[in-house]
Backbone of each chain as ProteinMPNN parsed JSONL, in Angstrom:
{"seq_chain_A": "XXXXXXXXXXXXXXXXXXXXXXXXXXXXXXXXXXXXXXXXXXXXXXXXXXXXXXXXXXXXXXXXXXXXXXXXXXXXXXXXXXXXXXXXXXXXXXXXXXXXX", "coords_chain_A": {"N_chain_A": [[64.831, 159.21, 134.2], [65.57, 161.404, 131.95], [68.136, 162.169, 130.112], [68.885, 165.201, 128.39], [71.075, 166.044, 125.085], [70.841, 168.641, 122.769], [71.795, 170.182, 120.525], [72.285, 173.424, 118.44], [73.029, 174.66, 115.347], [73.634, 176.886, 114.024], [73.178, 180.006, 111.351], [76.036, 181.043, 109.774], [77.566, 183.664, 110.831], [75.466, 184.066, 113.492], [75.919, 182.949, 115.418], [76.162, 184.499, 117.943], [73.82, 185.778, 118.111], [71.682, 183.344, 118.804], [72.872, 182.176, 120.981], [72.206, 184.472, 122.649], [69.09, 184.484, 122.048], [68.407, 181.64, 123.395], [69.714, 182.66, 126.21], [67.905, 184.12, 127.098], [65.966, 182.455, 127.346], [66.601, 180.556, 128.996], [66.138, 181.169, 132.079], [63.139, 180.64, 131.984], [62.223, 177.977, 131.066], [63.944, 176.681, 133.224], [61.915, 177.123, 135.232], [60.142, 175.265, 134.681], [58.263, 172.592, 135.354], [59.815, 169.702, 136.611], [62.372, 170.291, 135.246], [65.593, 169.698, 135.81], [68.54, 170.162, 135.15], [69.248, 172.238, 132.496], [71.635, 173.29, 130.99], [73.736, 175.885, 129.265], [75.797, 175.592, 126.427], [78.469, 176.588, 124.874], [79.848, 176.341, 121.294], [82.862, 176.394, 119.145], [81.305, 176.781, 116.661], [78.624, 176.626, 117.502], [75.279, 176.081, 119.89], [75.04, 174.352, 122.522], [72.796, 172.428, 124.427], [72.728, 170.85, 127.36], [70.365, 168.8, 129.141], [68.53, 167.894, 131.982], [65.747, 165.81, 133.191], [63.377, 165.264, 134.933], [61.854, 163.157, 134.641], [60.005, 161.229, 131.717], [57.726, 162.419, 131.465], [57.814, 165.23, 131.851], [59.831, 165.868, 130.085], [58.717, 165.244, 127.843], [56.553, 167.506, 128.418], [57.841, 170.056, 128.297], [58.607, 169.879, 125.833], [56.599, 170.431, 124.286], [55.657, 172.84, 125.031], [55.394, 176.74, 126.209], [58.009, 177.923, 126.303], [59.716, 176.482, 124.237], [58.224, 176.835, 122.226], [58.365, 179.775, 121.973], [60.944, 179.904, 121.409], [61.689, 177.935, 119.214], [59.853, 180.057, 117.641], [61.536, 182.896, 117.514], [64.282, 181.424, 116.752], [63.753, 180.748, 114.064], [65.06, 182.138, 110.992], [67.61, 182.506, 112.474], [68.726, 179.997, 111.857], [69.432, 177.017, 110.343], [68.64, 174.485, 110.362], [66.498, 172.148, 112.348], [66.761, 171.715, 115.867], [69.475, 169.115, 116.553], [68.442, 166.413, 118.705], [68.925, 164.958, 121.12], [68.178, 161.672, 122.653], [68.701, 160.752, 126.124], [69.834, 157.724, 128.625], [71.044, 158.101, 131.866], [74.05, 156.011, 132.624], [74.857, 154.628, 135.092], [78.261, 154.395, 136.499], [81.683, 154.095, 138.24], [82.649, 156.648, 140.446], [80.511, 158.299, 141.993], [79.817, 161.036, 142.366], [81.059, 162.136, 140.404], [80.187, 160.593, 137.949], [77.473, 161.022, 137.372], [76.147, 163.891, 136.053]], "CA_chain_A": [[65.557, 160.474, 134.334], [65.997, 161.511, 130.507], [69.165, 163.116, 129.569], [68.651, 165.648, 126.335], [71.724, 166.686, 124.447], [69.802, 169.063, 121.958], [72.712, 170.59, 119.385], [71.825, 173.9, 117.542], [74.151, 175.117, 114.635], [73.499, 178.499, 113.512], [73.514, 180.333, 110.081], [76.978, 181.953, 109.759], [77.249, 184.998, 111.637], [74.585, 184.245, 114.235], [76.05, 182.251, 116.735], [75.804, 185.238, 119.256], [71.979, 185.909, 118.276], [71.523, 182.439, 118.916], [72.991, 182.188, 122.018], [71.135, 185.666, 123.151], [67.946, 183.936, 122.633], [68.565, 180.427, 124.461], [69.954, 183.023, 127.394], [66.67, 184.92, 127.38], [64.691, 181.6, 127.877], [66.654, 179.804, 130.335], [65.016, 181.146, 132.99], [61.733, 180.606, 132.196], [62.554, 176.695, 131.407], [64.357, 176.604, 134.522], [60.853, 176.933, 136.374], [59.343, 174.451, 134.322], [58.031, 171.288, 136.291], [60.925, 168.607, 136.056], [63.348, 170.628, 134.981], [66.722, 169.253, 136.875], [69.143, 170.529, 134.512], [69.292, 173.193, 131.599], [72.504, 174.107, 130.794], [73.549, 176.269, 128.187], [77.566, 175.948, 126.35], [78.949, 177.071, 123.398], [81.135, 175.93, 120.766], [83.061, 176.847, 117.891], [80.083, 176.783, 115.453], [77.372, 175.69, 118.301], [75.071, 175.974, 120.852], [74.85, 172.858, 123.034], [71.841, 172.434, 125.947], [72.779, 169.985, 128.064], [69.618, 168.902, 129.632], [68.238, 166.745, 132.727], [64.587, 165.588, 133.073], [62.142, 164.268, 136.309], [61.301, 162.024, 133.831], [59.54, 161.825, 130.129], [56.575, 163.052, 130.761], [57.915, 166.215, 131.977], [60.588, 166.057, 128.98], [57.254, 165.878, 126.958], [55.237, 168.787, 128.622], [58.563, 170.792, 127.999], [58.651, 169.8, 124.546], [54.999, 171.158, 124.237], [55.076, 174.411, 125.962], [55.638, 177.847, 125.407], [58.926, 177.939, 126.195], [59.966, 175.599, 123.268], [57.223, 177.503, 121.07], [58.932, 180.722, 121.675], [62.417, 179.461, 121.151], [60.967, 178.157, 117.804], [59.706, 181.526, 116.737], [62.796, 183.291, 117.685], [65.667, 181.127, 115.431], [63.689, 181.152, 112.755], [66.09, 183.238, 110.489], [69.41, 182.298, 112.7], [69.756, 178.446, 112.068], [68.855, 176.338, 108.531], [67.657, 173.195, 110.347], [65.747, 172.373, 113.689], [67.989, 171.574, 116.932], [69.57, 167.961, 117.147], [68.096, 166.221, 120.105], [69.497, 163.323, 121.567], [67.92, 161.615, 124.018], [69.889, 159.766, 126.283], [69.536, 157.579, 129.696], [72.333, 157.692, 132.59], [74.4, 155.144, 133.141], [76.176, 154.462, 136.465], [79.733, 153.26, 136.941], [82.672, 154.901, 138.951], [81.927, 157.414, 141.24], [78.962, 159.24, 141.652], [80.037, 162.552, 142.06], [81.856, 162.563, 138.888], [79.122, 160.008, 136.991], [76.221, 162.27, 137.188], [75.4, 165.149, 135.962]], "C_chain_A": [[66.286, 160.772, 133.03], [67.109, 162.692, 130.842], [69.094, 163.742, 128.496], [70.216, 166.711, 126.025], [71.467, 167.188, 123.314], [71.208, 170.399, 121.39], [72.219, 171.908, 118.174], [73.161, 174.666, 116.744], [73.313, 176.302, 113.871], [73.942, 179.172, 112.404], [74.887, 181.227, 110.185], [76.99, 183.349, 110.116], [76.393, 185.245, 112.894], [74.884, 183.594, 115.06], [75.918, 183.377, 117.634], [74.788, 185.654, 119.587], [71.355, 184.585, 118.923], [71.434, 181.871, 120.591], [72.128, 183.436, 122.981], [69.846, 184.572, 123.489], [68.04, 182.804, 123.553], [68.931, 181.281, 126.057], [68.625, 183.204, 127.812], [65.965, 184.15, 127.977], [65.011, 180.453, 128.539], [66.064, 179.67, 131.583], [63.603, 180.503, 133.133], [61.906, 178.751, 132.01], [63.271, 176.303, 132.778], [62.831, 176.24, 135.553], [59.925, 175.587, 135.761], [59.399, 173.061, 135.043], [58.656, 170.069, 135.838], [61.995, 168.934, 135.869], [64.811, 170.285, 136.217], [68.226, 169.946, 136.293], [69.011, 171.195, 133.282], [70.204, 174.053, 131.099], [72.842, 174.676, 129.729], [75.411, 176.052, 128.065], [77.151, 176.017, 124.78], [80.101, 176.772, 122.621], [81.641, 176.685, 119.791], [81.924, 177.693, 116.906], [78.789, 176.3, 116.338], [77.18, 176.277, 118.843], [74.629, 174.417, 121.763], [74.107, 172.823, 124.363], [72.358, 170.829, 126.44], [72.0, 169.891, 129.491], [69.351, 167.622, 130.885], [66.709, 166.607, 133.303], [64.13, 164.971, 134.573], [62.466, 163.034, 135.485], [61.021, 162.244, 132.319], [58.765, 162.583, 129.954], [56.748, 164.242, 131.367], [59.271, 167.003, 130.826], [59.487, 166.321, 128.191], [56.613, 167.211, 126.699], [56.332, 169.699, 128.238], [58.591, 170.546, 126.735], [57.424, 170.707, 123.755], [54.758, 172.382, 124.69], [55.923, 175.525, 125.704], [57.097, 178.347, 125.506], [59.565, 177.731, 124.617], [59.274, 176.624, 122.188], [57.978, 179.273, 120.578], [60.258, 180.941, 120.973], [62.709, 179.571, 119.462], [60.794, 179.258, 116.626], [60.919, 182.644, 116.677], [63.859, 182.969, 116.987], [65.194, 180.767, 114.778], [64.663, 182.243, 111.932], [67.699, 183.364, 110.98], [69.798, 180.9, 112.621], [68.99, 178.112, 110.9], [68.446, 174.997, 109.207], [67.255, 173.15, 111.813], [66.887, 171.403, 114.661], [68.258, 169.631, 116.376], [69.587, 167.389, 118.394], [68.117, 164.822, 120.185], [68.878, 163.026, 122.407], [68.304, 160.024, 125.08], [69.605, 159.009, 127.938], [71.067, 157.4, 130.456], [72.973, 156.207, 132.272], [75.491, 155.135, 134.408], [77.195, 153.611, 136.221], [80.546, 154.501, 137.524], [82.006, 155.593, 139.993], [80.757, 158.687, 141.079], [79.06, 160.5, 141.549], [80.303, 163.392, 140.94], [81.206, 161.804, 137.978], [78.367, 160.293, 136.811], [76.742, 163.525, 137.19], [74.641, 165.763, 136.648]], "O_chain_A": [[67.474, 160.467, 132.924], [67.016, 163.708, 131.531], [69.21, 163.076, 127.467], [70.43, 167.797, 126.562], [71.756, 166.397, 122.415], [71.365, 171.432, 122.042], [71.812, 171.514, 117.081], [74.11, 175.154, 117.357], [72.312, 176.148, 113.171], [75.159, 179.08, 112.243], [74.708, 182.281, 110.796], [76.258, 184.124, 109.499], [76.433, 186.354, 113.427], [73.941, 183.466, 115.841], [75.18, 182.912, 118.503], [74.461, 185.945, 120.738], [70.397, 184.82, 119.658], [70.494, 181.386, 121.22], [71.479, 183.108, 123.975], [69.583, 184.013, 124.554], [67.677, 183.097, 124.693], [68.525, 180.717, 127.072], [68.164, 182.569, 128.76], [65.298, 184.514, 128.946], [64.238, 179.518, 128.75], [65.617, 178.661, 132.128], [63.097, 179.996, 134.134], [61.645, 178.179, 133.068], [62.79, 175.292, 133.292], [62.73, 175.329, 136.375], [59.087, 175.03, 136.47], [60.466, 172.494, 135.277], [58.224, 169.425, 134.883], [62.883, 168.144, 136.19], [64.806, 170.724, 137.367], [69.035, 170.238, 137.174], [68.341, 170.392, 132.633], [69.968, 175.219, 130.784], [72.303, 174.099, 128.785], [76.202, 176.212, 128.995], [76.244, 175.74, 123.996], [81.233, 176.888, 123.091], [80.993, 177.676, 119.456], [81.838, 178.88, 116.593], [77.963, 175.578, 115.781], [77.95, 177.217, 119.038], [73.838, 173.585, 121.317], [74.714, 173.159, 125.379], [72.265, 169.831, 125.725], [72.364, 170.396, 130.553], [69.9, 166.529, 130.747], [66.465, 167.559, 134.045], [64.841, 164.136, 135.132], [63.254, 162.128, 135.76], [61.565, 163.144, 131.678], [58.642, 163.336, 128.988], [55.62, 164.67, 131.61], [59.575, 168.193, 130.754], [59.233, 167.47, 127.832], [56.277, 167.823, 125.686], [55.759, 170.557, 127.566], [58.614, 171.699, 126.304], [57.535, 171.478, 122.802], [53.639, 172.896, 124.703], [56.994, 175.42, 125.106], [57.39, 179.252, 124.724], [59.855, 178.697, 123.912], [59.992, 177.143, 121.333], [58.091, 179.794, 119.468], [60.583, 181.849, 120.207], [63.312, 180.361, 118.736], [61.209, 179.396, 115.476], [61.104, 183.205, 115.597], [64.534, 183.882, 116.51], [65.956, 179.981, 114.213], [64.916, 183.278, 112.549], [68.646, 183.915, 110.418], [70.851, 180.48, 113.102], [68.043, 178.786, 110.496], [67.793, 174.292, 108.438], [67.644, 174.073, 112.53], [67.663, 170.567, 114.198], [67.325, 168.985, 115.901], [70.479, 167.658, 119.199], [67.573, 163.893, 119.588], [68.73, 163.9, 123.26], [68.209, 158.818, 124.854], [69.064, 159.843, 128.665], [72.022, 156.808, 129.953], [72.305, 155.359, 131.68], [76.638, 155.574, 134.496], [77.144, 152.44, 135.847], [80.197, 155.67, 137.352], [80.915, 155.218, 140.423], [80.421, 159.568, 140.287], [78.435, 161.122, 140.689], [80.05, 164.544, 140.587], [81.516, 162.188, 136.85], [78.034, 159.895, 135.695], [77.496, 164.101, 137.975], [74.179, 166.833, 136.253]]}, "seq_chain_B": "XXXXXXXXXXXXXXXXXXXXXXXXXXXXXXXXXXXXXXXXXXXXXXXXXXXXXXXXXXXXXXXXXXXXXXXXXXXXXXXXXXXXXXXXXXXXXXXXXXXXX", "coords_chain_B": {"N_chain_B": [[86.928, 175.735, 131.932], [86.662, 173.032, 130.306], [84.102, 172.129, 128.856], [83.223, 168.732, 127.517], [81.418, 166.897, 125.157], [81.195, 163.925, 124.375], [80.789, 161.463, 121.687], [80.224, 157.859, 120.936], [79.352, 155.889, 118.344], [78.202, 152.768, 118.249], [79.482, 149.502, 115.914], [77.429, 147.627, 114.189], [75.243, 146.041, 116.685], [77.208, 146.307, 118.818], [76.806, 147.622, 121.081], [76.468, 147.5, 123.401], [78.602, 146.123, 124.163], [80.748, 148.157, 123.725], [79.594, 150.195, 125.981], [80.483, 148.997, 127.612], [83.021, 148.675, 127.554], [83.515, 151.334, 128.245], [82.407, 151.633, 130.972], [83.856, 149.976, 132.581], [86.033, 152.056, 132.541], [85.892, 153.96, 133.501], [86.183, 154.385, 136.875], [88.793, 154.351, 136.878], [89.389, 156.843, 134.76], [87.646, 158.885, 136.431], [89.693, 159.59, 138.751], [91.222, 160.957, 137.708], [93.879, 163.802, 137.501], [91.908, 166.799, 137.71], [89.712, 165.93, 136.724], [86.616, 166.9, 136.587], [83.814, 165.94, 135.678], [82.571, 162.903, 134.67], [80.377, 161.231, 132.706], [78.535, 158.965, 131.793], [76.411, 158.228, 129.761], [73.429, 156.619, 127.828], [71.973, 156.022, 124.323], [69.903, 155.405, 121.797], [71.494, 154.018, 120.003], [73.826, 154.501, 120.629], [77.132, 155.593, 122.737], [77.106, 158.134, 124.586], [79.414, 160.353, 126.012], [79.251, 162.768, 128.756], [81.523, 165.007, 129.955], [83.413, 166.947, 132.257], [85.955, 169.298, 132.828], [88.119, 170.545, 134.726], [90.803, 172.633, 133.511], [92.037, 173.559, 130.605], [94.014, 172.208, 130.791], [94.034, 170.187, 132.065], [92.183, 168.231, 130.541], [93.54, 167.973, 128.557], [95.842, 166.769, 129.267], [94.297, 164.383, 129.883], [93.697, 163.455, 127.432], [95.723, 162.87, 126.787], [96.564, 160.404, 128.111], [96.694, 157.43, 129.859], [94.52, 155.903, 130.08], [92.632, 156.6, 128.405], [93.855, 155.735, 125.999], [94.017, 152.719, 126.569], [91.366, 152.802, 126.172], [90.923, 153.398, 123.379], [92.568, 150.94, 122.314], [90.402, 148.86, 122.913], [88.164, 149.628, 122.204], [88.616, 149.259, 119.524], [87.706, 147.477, 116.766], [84.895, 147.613, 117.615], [83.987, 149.689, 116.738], [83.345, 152.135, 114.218], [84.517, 154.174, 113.618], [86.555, 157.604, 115.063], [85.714, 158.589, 117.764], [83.4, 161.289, 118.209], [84.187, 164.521, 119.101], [83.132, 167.237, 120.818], [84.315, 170.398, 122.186], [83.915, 172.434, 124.768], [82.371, 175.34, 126.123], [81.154, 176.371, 129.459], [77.783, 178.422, 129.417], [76.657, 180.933, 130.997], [73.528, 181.198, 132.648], [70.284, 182.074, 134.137], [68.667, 179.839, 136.59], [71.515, 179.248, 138.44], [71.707, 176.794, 140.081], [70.577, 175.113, 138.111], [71.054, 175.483, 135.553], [73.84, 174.961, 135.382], [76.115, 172.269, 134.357]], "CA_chain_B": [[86.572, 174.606, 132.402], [85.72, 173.135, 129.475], [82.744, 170.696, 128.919], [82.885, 168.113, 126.752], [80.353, 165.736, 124.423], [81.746, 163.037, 123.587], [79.55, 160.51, 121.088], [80.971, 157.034, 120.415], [78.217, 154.878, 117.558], [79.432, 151.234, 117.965], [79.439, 149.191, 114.899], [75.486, 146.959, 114.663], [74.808, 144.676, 117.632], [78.135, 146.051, 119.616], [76.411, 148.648, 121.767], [76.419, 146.546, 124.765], [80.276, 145.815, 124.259], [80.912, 149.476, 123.808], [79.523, 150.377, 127.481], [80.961, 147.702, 129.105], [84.497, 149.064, 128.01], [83.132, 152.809, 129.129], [82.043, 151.425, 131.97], [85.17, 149.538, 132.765], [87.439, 152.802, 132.413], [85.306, 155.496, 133.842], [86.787, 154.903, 138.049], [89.986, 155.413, 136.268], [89.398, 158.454, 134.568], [87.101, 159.686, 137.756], [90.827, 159.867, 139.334], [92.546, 161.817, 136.814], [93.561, 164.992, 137.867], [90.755, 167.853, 137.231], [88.009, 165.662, 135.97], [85.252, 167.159, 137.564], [82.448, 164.838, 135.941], [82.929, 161.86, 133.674], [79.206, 160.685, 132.878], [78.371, 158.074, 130.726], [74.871, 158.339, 128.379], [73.374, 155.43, 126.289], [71.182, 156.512, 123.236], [69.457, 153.803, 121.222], [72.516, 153.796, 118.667], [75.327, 155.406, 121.042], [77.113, 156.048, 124.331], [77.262, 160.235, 124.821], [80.17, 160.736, 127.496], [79.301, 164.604, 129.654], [82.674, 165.553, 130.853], [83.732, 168.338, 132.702], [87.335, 169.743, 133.234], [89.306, 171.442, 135.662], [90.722, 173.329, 132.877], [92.471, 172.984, 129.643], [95.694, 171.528, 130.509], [93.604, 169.082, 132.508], [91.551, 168.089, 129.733], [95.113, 167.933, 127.607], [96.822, 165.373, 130.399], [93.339, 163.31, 129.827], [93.086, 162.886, 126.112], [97.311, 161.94, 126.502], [96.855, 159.628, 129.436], [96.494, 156.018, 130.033], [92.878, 155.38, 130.333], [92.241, 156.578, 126.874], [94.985, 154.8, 125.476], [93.355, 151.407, 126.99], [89.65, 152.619, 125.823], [91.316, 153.133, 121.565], [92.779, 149.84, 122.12], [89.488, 148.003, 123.75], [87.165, 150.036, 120.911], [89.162, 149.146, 118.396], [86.89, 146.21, 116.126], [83.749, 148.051, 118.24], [83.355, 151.088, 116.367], [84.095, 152.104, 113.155], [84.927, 155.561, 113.463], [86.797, 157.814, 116.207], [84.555, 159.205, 118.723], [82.933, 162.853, 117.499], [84.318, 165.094, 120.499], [82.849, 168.754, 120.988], [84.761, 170.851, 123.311], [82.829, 173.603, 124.474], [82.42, 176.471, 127.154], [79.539, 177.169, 129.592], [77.308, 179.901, 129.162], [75.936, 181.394, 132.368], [72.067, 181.944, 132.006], [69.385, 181.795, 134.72], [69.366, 179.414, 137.78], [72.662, 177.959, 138.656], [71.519, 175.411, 140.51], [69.553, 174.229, 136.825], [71.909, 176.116, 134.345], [75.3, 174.638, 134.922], [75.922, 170.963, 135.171]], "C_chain_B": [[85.519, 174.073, 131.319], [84.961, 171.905, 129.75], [82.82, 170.012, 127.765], [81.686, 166.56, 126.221], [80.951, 165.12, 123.47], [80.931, 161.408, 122.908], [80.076, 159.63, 120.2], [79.634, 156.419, 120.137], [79.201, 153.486, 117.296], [78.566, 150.828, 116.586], [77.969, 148.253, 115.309], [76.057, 145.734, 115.922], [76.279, 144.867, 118.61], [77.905, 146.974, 120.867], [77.107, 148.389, 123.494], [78.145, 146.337, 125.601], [80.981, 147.497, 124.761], [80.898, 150.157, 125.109], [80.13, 149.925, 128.348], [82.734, 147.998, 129.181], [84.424, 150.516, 128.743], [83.004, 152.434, 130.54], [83.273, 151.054, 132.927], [86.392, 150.704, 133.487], [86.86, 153.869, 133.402], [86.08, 155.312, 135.627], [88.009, 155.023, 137.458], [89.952, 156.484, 136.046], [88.8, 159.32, 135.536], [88.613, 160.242, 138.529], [91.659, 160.699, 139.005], [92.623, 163.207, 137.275], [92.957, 165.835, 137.407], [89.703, 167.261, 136.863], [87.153, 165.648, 137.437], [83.619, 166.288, 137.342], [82.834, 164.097, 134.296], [82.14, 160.886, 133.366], [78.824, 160.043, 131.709], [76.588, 158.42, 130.485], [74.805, 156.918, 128.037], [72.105, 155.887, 125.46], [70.962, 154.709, 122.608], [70.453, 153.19, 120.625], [74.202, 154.149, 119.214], [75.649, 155.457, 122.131], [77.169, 157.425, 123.79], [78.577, 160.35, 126.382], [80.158, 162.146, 127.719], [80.504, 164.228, 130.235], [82.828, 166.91, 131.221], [85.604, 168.29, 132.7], [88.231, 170.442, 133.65], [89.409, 172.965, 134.524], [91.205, 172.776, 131.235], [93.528, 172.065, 129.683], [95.114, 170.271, 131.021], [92.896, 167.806, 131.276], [92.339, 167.183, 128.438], [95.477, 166.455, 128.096], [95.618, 164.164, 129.573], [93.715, 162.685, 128.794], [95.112, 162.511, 125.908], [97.449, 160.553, 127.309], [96.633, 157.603, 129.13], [95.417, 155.3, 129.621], [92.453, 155.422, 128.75], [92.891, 155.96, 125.878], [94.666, 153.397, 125.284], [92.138, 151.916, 126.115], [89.913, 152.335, 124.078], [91.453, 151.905, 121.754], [91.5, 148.378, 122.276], [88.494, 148.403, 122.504], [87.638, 149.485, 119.853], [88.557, 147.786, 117.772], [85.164, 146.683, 116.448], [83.12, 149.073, 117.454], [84.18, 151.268, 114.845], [84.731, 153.937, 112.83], [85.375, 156.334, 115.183], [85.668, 159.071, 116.779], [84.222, 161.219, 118.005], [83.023, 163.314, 119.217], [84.291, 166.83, 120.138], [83.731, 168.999, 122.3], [83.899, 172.267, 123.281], [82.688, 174.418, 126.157], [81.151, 176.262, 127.73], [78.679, 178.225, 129.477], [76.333, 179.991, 130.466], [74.641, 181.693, 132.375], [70.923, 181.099, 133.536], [70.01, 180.966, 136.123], [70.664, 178.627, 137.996], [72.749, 176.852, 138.949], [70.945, 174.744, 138.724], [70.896, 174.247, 135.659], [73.371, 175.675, 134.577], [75.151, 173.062, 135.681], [76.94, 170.549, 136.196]], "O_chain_B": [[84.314, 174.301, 131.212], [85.125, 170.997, 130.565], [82.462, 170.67, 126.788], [81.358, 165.564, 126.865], [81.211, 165.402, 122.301], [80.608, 160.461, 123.625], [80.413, 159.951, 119.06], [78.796, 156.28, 121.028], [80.214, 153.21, 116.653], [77.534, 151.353, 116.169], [77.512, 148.184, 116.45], [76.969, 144.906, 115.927], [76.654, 143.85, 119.192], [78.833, 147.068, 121.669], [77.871, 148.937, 124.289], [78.621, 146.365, 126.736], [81.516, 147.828, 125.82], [81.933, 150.697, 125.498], [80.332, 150.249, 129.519], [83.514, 147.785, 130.11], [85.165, 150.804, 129.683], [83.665, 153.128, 131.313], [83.599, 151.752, 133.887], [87.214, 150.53, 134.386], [87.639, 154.577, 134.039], [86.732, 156.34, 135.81], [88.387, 156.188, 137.579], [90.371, 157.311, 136.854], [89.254, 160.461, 135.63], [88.587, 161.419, 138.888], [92.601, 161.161, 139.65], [91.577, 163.83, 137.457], [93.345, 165.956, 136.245], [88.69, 167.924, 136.64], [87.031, 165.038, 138.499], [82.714, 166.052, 138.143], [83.208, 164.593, 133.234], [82.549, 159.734, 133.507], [78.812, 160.653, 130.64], [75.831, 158.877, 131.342], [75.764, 156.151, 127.952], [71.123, 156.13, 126.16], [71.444, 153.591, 122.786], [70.491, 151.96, 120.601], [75.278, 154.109, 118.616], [74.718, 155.397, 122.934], [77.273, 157.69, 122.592], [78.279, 160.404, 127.575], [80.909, 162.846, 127.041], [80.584, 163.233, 130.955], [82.418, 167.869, 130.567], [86.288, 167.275, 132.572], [89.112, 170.942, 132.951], [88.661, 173.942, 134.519], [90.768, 171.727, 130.762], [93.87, 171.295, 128.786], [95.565, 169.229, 130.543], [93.221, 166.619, 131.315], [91.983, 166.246, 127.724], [95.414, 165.376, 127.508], [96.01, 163.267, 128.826], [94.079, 161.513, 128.884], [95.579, 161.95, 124.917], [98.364, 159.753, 127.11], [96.463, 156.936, 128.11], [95.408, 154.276, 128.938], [92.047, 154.478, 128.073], [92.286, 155.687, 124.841], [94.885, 152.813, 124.222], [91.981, 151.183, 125.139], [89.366, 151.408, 123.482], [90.432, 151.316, 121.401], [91.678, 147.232, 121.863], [88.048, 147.474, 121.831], [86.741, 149.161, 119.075], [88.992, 146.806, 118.376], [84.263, 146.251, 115.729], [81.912, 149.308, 117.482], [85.228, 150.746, 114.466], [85.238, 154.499, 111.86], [84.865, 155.948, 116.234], [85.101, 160.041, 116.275], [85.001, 162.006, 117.467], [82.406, 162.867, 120.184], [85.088, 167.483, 119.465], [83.892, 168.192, 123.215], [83.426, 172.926, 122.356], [82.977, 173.824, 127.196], [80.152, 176.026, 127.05], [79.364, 179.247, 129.444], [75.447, 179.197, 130.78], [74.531, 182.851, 131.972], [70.873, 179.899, 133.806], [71.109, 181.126, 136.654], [70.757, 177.433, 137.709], [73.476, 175.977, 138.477], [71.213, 173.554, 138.552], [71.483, 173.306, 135.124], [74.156, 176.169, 133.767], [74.604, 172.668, 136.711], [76.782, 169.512, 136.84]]}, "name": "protein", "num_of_chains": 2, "seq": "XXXXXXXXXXXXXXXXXXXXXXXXXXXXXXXXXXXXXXXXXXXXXXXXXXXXXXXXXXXXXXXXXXXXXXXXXXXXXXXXXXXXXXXXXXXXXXXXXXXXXXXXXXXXXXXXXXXXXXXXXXXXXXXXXXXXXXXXXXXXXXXXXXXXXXXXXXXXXXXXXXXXXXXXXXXXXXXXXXXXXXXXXXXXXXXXXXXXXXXXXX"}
């Protein structure tokens, strides 16, 4: 059950283009097979997906598909390097309600 | 209700140590007032702590409180630098159930 914290920093001035697009293509990742989580937040100087997976190989096929591809073609021109993507596995302790995501 | 990513890199070969004090603290902080989720990560090189928070003042109390107080003191020889902490907003986009954690 991959966790992806995937970090995009945006060319000065474009954090709200930035965020536009990631809105646009939540949805459509949303339906994608595995998808458990897809959240979108915003920082200062950021956008931050905080993601939750079936598994890898549906972290994979999302990595691969047109979602991703569109995303791609889209911040071309609003960010200077490609997202930082963490990828991360739970760990349990405390309570569950408040230890998962 | 903000969300934070919080990404502690222990020093080589202390990873293990590192969790085990996260691990340790987290039904504490599960208790604190407003924390709505207090989820530990492990990356090859890192823990990632997802938090949620009531609101700001909650968030405030946390990073003054006890628990964190104990975790500086327990990190301290573990890590060589203090934790890289984003604070950050959600952004509403698509299904809720997917789109907010």
């Amino acid at each position: 059950m991959p966790t992806v914290v995937a970090t995009i920093i945006p060319l000065a001035g474009r954090l709200d283009d930035v965020e536009a697009v990631l809105r646009d293509l939540a949805p459509q990742v949303h339906q994608e097979d595995g998808c458990e989580k897809y959240a979108l937040h915003r920082g200062r100087d950021r956008i931050v997906v905080i993601e939750r997976w079936r598994d890898g190989a549906a972290l994979g096929a999302h990595g691969q598909g047109p979602a991703i591809k569109t995303m791609g073609q889209r911040l071309a021109g609003l960010v200077s390097a490609a997202p930082d993507v963490q990828i991360l596995e739970p760990v349990e302790a405390g309570d569950p309600a408040r230890g998962r995501i």
